[in-house]
N, C-alpha and C positions, 0 to 999 in steps of 0.2 A: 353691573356694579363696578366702582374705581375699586380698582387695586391702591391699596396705599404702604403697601409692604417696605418697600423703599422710601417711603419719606422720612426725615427724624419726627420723633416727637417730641411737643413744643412744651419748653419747661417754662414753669411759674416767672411770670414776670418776663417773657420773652421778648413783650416790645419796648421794653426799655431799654433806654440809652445809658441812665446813669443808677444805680443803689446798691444796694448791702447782696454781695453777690455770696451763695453759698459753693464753697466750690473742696474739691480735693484735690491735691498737688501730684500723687503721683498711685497709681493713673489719674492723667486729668479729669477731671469731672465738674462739670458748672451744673449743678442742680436746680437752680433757682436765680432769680433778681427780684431783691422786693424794695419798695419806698421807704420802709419801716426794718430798724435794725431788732424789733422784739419779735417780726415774721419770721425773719432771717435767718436767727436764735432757736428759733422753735423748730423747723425744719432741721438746720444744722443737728439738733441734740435728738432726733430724729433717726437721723442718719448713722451718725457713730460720733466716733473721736476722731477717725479719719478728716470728717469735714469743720470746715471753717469758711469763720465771715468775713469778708473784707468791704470796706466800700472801693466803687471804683466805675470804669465804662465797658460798659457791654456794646456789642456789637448786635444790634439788632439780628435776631434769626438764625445765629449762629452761636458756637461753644466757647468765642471767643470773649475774657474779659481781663480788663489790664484794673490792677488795685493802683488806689493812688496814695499816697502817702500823706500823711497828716501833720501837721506841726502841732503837737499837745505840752 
């Protein structure tokens, strides 16, 4: 049997490049990437008040996601 002890595990929306990332600022935490900002939402209020949604680019496979800014 593999050991998988050391791998991370893979959070929602992992192989996405680009959507509504759930994340917490400090400690960092990316919870999620979803298509849909009503997924997003729903996990977010899930979590706490801690977390929040931003759109923006995820780095496929990893913790990393940069928000992008909106012109509203």
């Amino acid at each position: 049997m593999t050991d998988l002890g050391d791998l991370p595990l893979a959070i929602p929306g992992d192989m996405l490049k680009e959507g509504w990332g759930v994340v917490r600022e400090r400690p960092w935490h990316l919870a999620g990437v979803f298509a849909s900002s009503i997924d997003a939402e729903a996990l977010a209020e899930k979590l706490g008040p801690t977390y929040t949604v931003k759109y923006g680019e995820h780095d496929v496979g990893s913790p990393d996601f940069v928000s992008k800014t909106t012109n509203a």
